[in-house]
C-alpha positions in Angstrom: -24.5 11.0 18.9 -23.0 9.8 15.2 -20.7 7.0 15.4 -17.4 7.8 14.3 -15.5 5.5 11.6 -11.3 5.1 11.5 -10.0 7.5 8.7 -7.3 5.6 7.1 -4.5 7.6 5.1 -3.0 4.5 2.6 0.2 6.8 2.6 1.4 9.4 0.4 0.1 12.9 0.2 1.3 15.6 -1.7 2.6 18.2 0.6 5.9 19.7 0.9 7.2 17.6 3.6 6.3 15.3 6.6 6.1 17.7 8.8 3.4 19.2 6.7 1.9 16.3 6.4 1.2 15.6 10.2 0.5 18.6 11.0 -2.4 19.1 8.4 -4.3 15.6 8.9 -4.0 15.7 12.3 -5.8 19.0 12.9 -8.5 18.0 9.7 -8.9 14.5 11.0 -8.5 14.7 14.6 -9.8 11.7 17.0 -10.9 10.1 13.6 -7.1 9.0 13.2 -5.6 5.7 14.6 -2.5 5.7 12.5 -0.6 8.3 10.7 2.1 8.0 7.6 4.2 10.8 6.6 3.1 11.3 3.6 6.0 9.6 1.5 7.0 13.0 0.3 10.3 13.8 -1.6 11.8 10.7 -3.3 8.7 8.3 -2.4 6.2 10.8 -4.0 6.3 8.3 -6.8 5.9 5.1 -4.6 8.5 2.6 -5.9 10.3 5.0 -9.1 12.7 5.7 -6.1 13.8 2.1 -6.0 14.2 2.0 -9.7 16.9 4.5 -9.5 18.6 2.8 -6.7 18.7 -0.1 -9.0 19.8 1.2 -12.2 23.0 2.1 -10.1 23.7 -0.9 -8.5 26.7 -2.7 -9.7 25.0 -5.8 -10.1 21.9 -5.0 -12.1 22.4 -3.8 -16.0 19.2 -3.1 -18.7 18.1 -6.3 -20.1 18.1 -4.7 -24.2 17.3 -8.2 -25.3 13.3 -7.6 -23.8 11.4 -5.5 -25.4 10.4 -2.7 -23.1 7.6 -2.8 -20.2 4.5 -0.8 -20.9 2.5 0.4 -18.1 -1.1 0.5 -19.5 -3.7 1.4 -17.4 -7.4 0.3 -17.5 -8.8 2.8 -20.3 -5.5 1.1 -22.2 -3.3 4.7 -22.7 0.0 3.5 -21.8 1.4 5.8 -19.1 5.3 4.7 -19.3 7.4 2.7 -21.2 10.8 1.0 -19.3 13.2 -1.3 -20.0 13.4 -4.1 -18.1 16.6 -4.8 -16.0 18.3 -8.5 -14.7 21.5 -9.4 -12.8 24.5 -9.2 -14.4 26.1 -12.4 -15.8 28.9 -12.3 -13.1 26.7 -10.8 -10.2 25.7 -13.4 -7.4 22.0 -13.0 -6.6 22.7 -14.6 -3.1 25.0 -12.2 -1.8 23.5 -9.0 -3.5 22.8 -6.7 -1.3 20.6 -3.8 -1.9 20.0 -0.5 -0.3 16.1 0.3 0.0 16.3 3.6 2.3 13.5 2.7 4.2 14.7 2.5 7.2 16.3 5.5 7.2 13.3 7.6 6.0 11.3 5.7 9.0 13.2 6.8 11.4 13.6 10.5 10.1 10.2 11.0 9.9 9.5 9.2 13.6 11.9 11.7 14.9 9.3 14.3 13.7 6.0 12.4 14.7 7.6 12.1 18.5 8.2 16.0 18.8 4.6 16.8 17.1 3.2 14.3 19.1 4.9 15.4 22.3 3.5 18.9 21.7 -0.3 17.4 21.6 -0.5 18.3 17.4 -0.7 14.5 17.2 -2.9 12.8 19.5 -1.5 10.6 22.2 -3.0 7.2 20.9 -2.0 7.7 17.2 0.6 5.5 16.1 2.9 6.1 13.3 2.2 4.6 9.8 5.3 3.0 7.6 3.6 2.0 4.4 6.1 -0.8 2.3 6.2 -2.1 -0.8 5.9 -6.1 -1.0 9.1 -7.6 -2.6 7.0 -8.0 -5.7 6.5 -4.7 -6.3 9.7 -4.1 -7.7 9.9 -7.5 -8.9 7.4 -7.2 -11.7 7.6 -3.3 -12.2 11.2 -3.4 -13.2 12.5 -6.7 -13.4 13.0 -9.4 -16.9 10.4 -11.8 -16.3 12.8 -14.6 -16.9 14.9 -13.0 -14.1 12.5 -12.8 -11.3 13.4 -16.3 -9.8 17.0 -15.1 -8.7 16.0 -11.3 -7.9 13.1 -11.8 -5.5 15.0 -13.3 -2.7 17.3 -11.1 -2.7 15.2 -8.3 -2.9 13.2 -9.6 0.1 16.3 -10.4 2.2 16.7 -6.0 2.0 13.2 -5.6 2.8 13.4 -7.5 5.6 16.7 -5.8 7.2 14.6 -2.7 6.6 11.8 -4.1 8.8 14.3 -4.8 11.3 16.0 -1.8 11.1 12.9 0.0 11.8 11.5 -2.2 14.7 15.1 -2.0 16.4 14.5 2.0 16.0 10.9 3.3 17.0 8.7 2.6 20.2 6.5 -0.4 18.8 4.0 1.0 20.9 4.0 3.8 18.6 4.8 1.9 15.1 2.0 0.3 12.6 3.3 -1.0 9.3 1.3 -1.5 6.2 2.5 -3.4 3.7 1.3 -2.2 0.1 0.3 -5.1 -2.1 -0.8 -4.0 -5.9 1.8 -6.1 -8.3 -0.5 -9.4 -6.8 -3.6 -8.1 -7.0 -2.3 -7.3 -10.8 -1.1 -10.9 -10.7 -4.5 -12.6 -9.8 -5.7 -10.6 -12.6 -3.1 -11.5 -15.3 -1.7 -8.2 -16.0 -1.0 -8.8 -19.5 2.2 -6.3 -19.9 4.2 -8.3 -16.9 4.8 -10.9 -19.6 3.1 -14.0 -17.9 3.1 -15.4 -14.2 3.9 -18.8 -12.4 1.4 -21.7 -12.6 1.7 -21.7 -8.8 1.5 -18.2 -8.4 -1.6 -18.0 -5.7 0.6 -20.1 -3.3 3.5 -17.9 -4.1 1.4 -15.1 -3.6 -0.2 -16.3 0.0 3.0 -17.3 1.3 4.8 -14.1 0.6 2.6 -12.2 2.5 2.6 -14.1 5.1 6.5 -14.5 5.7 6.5 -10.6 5.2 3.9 -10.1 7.5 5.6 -12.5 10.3 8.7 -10.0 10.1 6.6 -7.4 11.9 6.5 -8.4 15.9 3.0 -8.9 17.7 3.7 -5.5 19.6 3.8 -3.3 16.7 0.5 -3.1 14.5 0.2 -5.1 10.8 -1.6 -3.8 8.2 -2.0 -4.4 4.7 -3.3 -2.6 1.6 -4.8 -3.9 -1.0 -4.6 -2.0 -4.9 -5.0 -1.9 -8.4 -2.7 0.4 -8.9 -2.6 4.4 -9.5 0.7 5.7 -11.3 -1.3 8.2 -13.4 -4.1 8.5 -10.1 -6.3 5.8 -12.2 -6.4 1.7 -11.8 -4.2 -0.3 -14.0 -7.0 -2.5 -14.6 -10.9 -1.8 -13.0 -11.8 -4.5 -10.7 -14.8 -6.5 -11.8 -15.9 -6.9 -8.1 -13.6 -7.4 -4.7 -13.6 -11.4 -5.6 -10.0 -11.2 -6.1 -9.7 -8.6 -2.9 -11.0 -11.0 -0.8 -9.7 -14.0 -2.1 -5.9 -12.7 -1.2 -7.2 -11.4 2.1 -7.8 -14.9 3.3 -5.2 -16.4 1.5 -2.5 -14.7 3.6 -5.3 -14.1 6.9 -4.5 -18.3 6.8 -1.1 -18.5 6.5 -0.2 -15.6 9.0 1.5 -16.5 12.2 0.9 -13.4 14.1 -2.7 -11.0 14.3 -3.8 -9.3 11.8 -4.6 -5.2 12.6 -6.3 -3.4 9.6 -6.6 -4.4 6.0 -7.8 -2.4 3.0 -9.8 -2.9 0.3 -10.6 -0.4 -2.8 -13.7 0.7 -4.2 -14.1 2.1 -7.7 -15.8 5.2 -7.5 -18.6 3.9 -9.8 -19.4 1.3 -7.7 -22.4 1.6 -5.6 -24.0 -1.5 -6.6 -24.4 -4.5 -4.5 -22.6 -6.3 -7.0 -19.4 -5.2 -6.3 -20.0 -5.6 -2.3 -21.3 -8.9 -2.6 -17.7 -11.2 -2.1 -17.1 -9.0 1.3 -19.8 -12.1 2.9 -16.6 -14.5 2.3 -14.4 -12.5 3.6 -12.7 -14.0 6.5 -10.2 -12.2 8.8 -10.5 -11.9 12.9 -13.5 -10.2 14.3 -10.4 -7.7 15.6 -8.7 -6.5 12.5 -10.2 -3.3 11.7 -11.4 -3.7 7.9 -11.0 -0.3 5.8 -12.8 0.4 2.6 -11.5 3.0 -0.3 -14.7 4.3 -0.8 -14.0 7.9 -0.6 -13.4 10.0 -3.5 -12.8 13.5 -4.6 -15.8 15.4 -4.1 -18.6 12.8 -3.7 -20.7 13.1 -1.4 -23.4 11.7 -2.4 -21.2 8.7 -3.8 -19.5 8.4 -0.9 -22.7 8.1 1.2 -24.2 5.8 -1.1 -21.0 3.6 -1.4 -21.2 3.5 2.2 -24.5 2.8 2.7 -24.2 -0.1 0.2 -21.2 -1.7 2.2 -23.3 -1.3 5.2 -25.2 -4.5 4.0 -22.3 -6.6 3.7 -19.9 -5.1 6.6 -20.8 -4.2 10.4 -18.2 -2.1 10.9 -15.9 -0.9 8.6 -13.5 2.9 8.6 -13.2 4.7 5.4 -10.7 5.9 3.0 -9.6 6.3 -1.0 -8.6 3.9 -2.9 -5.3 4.5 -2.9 -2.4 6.8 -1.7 -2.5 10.6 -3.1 0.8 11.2 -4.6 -0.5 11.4 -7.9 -3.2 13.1 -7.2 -3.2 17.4 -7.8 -1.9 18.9 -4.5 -5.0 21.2 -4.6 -7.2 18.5 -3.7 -5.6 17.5 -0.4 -8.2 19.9 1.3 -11.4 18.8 0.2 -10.0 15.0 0.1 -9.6 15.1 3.8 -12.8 17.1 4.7 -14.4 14.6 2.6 -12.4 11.7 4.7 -14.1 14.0 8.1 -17.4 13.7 7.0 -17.5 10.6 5.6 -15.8 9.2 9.4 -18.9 10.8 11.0 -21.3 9.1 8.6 
């Protein structure tokens, strides 16, 4: 009898809705799936743009014109959007800004969905539902002056953290994971050169975020988090040298966390079957019980995918599978073959 490895879904998927959504993994993915997410369809699709419109209307926030604008270059270095850069008002109060995330709100609309599917048996009784968030540095560095970071973080952390609470105080913990999505760091530890600089400090600041977001989450829900380099045109911002850096922010906030640690994932280029690339997972130190996740599965690879595998065997015992990243950017016609590649590879 094959083992059988967790299929993790990072979070969006481009169907029509998240009703779609959990009804098409869970029937293609079946006892394969601890957690479920609903796809972040509609105004998530995008990941964080959402947020970006949310701010450009808030009464507090204007463009900063005196910045020249962000550029979003990707690793091959074709620049996939220019922005301008936006900062507080001069007569806004960063302390009592308050700002409107809608997370909550699309939580608990899309639990309402996952109890009814999963009351009919289309979801299976032990799967719990997925609510993948952006760190507060996601929006931080994507759309924010740098030299007005300081004042917005907080504040933008205080919202994220009513969200968690707003969620929590809504669904069944019992049913509830949350992942929290951590790219603009990983892009940090690599000195993104278009974010205009970081702080001398800013491993520390790094560590410590992740851990006082992670400690919002109570023991009796699951924590997860994922790891990325980023994929607004379905490509990395910048190409990992080898998951030095990966692992590195995995025990930097695995030692500062207050409460257990669940699942945590970790991408892998699909060019990347060398040992080379593998070879930091042997620091890599998290509990024996969080479930480790690898984005080793790509768009019609099998043979890669295998192979990737077979190479992380060496330097994992255990590990479940997934892609590197979420699939909202990805062409919808590839959902099919993604998650029968995701089936096969579990079975592996």
């Amino acid at each position: 009898m094959l083992n059988q490895r967790t299929a993790h879904l990072v979070g969006s998927i481009p169907l029509p809705d998240a009703e779609t959504v959990f009804r098409t993994v869970s029937q293609a993915l079946g006892s394969s799936l601890k957690r479920v997410p609903d796809g972040e369809t509609g105004d998530r699709s995008r990941w964080i743009w959402f947020q970006r419109a949310m701010l450009e209307s808030h009464p507090d926030i204007e463009l900063d014109t005196d910045t020249p604008p962000f550029e979003v270059v990707q690793w091959d270095g074709k620049i996939v959007r220019e922005t301008q850069w936006m900062k507080f008002k001069d007569d806004a109060d960063p302390s009592t800004s308050y700002f409107s995330t809608g997370y909550r709100d699309a939580a608990v609309a899309s639990y309402q969905i996952y109890a009814r599917l999963q009351d009919e048996g289309v979801i299976g009784p032990d799967v719990r539902f997925q609510v993948s968030i952006p760190t507060p540095m996601a929006t931080t560095y994507m759309y924010i002056s740098p030299n007005a970071r300081e004042t917005y973080l907080p504040a933008y952390e205080r919202a994220l953290a009513e969200a968690i609470f707003g969620i929590v105080g809504a669904i069944p913990h019992d049913r509830l994971a949350i992942q929290w999505d951590v790219c603009q760091e990983v892009l940090v530890f690599e000195d993104y050169a278009p974010f205009g600089g970081r702080p001398a400090d800013y491993k520390e600041q790094i560590f410590d975020e992740l851990a006082r977001v992670g400690s919002l989450v109570p023991e009796t829900v699951e924590l997860g988090y994922h790891l990325c380099y980023g994929s607004p045109a379905d490509e990395h911002l910048i190409m990992p040298k080898d998951m030095g850096i990966l692992v590195e922010i995995a025990n930097g906030l695995t030692s500062r966390l207050a409460r257990r640690l669940d699942f945590l994932h970790l991408p892998v280029p699909k060019h990347r079957t060398d040992a080379a690339y593998f070879e930091a997972l042997r620091s890599l130190n998290v509990p024996e019980s969080a479930e480790v996740m690898l984005g080793l599965v790509h768009f019609d690879d099998a043979e890669g995918d295998a192979a990737r595998m077979a190479t992380a065997s060496d330097y994992l015992k255990s590990f479940g599978i997934s892609t590197e990243c979420g699939w909202g950017r990805t062409d919808p016609a590839r959902v099919t073959g993604l998650l029968e590649s995701h089936a096969r590879a579990a079975v592996n």
